[in-house]
N, C-alpha and C positions, 0 to 999 in steps of 0.2 A: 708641839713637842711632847713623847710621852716618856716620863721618867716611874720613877716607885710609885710617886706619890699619886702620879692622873692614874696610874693602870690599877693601883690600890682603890681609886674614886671610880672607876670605871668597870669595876667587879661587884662592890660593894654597892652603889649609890642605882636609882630607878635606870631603867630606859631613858625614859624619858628626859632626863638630865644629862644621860651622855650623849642623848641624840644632840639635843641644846648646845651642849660642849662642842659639834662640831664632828662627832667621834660614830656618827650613824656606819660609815663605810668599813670602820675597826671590827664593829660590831658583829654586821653581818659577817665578813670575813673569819672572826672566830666563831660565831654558832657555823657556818660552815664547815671549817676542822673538825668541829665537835661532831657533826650528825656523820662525815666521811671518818672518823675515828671510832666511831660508833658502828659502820659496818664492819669495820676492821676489827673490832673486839667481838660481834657477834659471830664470825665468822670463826676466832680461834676458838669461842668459849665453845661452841659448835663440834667443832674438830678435837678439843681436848679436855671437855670436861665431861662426866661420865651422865647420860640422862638417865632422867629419878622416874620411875613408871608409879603414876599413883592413880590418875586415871583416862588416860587415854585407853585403856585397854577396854574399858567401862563404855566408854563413850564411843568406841568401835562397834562393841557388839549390840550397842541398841543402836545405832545407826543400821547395823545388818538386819537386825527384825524389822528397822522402818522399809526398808531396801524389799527388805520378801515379801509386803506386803500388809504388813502388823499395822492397824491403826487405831485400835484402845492402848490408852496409853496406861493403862495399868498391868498389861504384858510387855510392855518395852521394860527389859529388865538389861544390867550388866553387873558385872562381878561385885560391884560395890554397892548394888539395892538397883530401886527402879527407877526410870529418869525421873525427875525432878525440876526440869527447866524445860521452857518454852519450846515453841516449834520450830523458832528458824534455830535455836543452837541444835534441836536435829537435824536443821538443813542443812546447815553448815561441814557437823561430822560425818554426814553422809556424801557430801562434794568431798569430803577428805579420806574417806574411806575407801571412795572409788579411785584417786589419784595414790593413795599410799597399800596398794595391795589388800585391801583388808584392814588397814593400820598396823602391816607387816613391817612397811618400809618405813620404818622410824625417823631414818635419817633425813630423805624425804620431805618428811613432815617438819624437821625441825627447818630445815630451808626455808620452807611455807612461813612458819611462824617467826625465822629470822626475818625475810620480809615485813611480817605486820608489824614487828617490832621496830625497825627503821620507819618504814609507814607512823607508825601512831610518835612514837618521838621526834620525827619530824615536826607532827599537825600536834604536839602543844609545844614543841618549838617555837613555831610560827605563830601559837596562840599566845606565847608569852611576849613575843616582840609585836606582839600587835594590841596586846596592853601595854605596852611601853611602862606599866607598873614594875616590876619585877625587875631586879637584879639581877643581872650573869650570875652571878655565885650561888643566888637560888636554882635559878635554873640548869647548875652543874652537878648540884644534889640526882638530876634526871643518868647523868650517867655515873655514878659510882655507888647506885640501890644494886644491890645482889637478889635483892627482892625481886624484882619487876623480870631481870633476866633471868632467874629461874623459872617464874611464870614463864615466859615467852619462850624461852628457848629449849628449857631443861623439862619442862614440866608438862608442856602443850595445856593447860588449862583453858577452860573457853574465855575466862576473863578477858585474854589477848583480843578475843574478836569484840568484846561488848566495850572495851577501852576506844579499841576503834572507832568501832561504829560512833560510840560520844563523842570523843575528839571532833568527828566529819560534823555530827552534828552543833556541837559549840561553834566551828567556822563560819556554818550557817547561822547561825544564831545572832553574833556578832556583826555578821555581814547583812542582817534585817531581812535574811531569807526564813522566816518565819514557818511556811507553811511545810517546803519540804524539809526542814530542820526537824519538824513535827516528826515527818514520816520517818527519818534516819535515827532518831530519839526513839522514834517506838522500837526502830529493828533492835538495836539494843537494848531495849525492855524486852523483847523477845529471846535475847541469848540468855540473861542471868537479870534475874530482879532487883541484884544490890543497885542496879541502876537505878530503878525507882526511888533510890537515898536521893537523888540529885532532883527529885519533883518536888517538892516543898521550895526551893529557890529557882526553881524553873516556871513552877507557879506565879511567884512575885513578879519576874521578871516579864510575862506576858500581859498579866494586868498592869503593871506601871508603862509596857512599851505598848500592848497591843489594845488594852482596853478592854472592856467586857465580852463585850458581839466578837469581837476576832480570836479572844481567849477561847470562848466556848467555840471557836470555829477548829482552833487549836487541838483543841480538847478532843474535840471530835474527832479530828483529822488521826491523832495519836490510838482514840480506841477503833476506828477502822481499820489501820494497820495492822490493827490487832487482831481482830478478826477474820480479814486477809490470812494472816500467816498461820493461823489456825484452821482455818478453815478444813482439812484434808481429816481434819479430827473432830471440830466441831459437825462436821455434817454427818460422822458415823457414830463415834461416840462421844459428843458434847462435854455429858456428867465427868466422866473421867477424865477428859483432856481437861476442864476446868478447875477440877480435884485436885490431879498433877502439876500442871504445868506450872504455877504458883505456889509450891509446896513448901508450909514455913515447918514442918515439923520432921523435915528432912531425919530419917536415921542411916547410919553406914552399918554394914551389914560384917567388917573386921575393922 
């Protein structure tokens, strides 16, 4: 039977405990509502809230120089200075360059990122009911940040894609897929470095699970990808892709 008091115990208290309680099939059924309520508000905020241009415009026009053939990246320039991130987030605004006209079709785009935004809040959805740690009511903090959906929807920022990609990779992680978690870790090393915050506890987490010899197998596996997705830059201009593409002294040019 659930009255105030179980549904107050059952927002509030771990997973884990309302699984216990018997309350596993409650659960799923509300995270359910929740991610189909979620497309349902992407969708309006989509339709009726106004999008903020800050840099996708930026992010277009060096995808166009990557496009014509540019491949020193200290000529990949846009309105707001010069890239500043990895290769695959050129690869990425360049798959979206060619599906949105140029980065003409705005709207377009925001679809696209409506997408990844059900995508990634799904996968720590799923990441939170599979620590059975966390409380519903933590996890309902995921839909009422204005934060996250102006990144995603409003804003097109690459963050969306490098949230992603973590997410995919945490599932791996959790599930003892170790090696290709590596490669999916690095793609997202490759859109935006604030990723690299989450290597110091991804560090621990490989020596305590994987041990030394597989860490360093880890290790390795994460700087090949790395080289991988550079590679179209490191073989013509190395210095400067190296220069760039990890750029902590970032300036905006307004």
């Amino acid at each position: 039977k659930i009255d105030l008091v179980n549904i107050y115990g059952l927002i509030t208290q771990p997973l884990s405990k309302s699984i216990s309680q018997g309350y596993e099939k409650s659960i799923d059924i509300l995270l359910t509502i929740a991610i189909l309520a979620d497309c349902v508000l992407s969708y309006l905020i989509v339709h009726f809230v106004k999008y903020t241009e800050i840099d996708w415009i930026a992010y277009n026009e060096q995808a166009a120089l990557f496009l014509n053939g540019e491949r020193n990246y200290r000529n990949i320039i846009g309105n707001t200075g010069p890239i500043v991130y990895p290769a695959f987030h050129l690869f990425i605004y360049s798959a979206l360059n060619l599906l949105t006209n140029g980065g003409a079709d705005i709207r377009s785009a925001q679809w696209i990122f409506s997408g990844l935004f059900v995508l990634t809040s799904t996968s720590t959805i799923l990441l939170c009911r599979k620590s059975k740690s966390i409380p519903l009511l933590t996890i309902s903090f995921l839909f009422i940040s204005k934060r996250i959906r102006s990144i995603f929807l409003l804003r097109l920022f690459n963050d969306a894609f490098a949230m992603f990609f973590l997410s995919i990779s945490l599932h791996l992680f959790t599930s003892k897929r170790w090696y290709i978690g590596s490669v999916i870790y690095s793609l997202a090393v490759g859109i935006k470095m604030n990723v690299l915050l989450f290597s110091p506890g991804l560090l621990m987490l490989y020596l305590l699970s994987q041990g030394l010899f597989r860490t360093l197998i880890c290790l390795a596996i994460c700087g090949i990808t790395q080289v991988l997705i550079g590679l179209p830059f490191l073989s013509t201009y190395p210095v400067s892709y190296l220069q760039r593409s990890f750029e902590f002294s970032r300036v905006f040019e307004y």
